[in-house]
KEKE-3310 file (N, C-alpha, C; in steps of 0.2 Angstrom, whole numbers, plus 5000, padded with zeros to 4 digits):
npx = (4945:4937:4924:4921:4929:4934:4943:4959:4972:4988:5000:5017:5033:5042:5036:5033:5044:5043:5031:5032:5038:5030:5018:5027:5033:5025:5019:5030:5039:5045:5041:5028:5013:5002:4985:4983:4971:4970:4976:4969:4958:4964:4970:4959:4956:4956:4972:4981:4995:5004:5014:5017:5015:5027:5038:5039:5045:5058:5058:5061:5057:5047:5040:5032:5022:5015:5014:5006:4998:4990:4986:4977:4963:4948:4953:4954:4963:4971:4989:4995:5005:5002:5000:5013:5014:5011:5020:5033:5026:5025:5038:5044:5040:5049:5060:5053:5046:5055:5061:5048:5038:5033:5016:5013:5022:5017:5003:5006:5011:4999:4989:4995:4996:4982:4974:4983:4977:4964:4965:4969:4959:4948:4953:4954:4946:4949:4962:4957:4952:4962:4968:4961:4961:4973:4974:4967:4974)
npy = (4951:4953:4954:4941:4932:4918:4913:4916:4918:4917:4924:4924:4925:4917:4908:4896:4895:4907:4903:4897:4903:4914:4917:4918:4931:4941:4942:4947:4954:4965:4970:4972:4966:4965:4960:4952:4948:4948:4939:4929:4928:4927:4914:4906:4906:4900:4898:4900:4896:4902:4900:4911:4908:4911:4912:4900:4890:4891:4885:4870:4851:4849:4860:4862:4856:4858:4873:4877:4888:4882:4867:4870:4871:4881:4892:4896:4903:4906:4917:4924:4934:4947:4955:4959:4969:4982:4988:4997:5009:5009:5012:5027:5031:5027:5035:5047:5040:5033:5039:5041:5038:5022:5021:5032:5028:5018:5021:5031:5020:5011:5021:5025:5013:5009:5019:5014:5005:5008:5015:5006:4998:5010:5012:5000:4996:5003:4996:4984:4990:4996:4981:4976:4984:4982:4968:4968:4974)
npz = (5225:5234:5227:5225:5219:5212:5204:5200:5186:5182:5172:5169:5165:5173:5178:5184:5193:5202:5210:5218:5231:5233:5244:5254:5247:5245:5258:5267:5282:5279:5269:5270:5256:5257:5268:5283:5281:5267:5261:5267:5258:5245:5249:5249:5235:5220:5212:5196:5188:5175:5161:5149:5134:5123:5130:5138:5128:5130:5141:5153:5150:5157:5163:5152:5153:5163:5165:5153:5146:5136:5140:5151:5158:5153:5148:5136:5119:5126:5125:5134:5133:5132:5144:5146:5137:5143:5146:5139:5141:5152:5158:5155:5167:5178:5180:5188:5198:5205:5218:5226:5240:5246:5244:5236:5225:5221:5219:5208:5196:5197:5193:5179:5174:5173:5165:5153:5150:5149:5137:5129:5129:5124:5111:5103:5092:5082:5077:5073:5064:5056:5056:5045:5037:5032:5026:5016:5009)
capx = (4944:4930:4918:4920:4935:4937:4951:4966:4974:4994:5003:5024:5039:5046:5030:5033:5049:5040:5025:5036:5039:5025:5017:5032:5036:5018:5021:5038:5039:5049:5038:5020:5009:4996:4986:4983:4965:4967:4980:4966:4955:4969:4970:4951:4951:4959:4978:4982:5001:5004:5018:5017:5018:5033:5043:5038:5049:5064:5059:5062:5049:5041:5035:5027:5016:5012:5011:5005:4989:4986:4983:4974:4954:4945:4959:4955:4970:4977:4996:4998:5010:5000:5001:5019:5012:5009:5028:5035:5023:5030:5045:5047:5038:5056:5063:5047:5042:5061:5062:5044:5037:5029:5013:5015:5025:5011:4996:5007:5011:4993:4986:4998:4993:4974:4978:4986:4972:4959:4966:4969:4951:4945:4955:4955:4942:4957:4968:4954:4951:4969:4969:4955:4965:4978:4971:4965:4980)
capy = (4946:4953:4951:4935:4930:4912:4909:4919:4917:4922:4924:4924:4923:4912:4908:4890:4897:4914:4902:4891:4909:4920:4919:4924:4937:4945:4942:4948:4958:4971:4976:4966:4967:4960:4960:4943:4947:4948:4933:4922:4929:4925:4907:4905:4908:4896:4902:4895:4900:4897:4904:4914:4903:4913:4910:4894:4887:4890:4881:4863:4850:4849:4865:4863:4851:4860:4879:4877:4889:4877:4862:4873:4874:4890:4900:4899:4902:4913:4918:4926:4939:4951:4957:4964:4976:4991:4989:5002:5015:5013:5014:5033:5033:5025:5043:5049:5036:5031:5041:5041:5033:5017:5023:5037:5025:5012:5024:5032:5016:5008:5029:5023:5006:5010:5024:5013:4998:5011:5017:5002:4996:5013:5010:4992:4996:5008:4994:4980:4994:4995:4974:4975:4987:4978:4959:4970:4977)
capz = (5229:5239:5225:5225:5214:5212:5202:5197:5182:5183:5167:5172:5162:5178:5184:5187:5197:5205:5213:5224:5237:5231:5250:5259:5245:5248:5267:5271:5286:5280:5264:5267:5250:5258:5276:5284:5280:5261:5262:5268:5252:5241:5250:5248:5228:5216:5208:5190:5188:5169:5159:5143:5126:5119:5136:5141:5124:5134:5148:5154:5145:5166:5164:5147:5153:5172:5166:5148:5142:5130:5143:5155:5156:5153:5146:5130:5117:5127:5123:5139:5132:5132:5152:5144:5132:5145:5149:5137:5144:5159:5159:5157:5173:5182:5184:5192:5205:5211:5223:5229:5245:5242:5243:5230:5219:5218:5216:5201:5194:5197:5187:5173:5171:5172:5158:5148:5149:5146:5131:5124:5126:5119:5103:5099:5087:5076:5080:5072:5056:5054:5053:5040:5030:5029:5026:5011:5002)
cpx = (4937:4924:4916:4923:4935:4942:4953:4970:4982:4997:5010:5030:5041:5041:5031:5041:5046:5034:5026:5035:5033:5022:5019:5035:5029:5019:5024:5038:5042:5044:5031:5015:5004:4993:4986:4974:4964:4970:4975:4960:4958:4970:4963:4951:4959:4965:4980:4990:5002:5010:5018:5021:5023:5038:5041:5043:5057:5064:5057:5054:5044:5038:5028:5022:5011:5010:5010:4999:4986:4983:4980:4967:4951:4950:4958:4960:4973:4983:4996:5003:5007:4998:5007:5018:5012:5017:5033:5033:5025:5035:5048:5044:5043:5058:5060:5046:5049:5061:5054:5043:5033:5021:5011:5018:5019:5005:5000:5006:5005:4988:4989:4994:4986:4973:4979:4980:4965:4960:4968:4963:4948:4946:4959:4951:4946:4960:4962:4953:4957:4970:4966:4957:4971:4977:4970:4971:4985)
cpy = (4948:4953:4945:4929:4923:4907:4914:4915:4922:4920:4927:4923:4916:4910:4900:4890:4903:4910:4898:4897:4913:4922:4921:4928:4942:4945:4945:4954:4965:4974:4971:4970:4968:4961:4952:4943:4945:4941:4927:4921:4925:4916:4902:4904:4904:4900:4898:4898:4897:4902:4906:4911:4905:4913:4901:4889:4887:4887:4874:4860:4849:4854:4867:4861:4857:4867:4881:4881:4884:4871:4865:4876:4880:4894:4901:4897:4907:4914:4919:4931:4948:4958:4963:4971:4982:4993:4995:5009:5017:5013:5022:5036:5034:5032:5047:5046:5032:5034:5045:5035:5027:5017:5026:5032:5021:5014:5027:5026:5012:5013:5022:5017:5007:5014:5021:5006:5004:5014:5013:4999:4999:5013:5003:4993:4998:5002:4989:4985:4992:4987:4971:4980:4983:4973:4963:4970:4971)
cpz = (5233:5235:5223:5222:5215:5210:5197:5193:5182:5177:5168:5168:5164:5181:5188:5194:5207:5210:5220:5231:5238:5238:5254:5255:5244:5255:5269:5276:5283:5274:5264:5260:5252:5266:5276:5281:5271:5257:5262:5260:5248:5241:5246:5238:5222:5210:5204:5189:5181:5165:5152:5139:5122:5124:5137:5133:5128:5140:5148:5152:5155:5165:5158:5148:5159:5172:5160:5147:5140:5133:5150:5153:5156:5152:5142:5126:5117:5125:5130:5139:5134:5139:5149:5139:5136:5148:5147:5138:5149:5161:5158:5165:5178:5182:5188:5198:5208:5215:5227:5235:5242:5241:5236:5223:5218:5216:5208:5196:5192:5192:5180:5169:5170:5165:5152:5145:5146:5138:5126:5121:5122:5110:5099:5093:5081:5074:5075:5065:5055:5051:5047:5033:5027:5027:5018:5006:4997)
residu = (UNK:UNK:UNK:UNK:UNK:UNK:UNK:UNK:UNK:UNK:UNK:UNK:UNK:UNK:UNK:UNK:UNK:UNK:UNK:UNK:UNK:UNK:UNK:UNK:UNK:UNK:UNK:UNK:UNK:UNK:UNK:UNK:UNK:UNK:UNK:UNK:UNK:UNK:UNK:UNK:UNK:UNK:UNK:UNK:UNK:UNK:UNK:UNK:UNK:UNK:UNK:UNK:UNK:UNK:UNK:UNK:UNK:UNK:UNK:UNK:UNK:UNK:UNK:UNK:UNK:UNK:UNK:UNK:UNK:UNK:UNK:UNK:UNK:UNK:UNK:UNK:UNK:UNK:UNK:UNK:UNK:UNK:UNK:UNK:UNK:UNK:UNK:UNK:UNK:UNK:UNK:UNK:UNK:UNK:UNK:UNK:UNK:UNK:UNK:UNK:UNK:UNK:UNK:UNK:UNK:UNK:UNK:UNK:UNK:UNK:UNK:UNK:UNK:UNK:UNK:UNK:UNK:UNK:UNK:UNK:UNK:UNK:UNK:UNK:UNK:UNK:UNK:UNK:UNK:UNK:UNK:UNK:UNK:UNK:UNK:UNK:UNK)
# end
């Protein structure tokens, strides 16, 4: 946000659920996310809440229309699934950062995630050989 972000794009199982509260669950006194300063940022910069094309078949046809990639400008043809991909990586984290402070837990968790998006970038090219062998066989 502070270089300028104009619009967030959120990708949610339940998004069309999860977007109704989101302010007071970034707010909430007891665990704030958020200051009030990065809140008004947040307010400031356009949020698209859309829900991933392999969830969104399970939800009411309201949602298809209102959180669809597919009727949404500038996304492309996104899926949207793909956020869940660093999932399996972190979960052998859960024994490690349960019993961290919240601090400590969110810098680990934020390492891992970075780790795992870096290495995915550096080896998408493996991952596009791999597709080109196969197509082949």
């Amino acid at each position: 946000m502070k270089s300028g972000l104009k619009r967030v794009v959120v990708s949610y199982d339940v998004a069309c659920k999860y977007n109704i509260n989101f302010e007071h669950r970034i707010t909430h006194p007891d665990w704030p996310l958020v200051t009030a300063r990065k809140l008004r940022r947040i307010k400031n910069a356009r949020v698209d809440w859309l829900v991933p094309k392999f969830h969104l078949a399970a939800h009411i046809d309201g949602c298809a229309d209102k959180y669809s990639f597919n009727w949404t400008k500038n996304v492309g043809r996104t899926c949207g699934e793909n956020v869940e991909s660093n999932w399996s990586s972190l979960n052998g984290l859960a024994t490690s950062v349960r019993e961290m402070g919240f601090g400590n837990r969110r810098d680990a968790i934020t390492d891992a995630m970075l780790h795992h998006n870096w290495w995915k970038n550096t080896n998408e090219s493996e991952f596009v050989h791999c597709l080109k062998y196969i197509s082949r066989v």
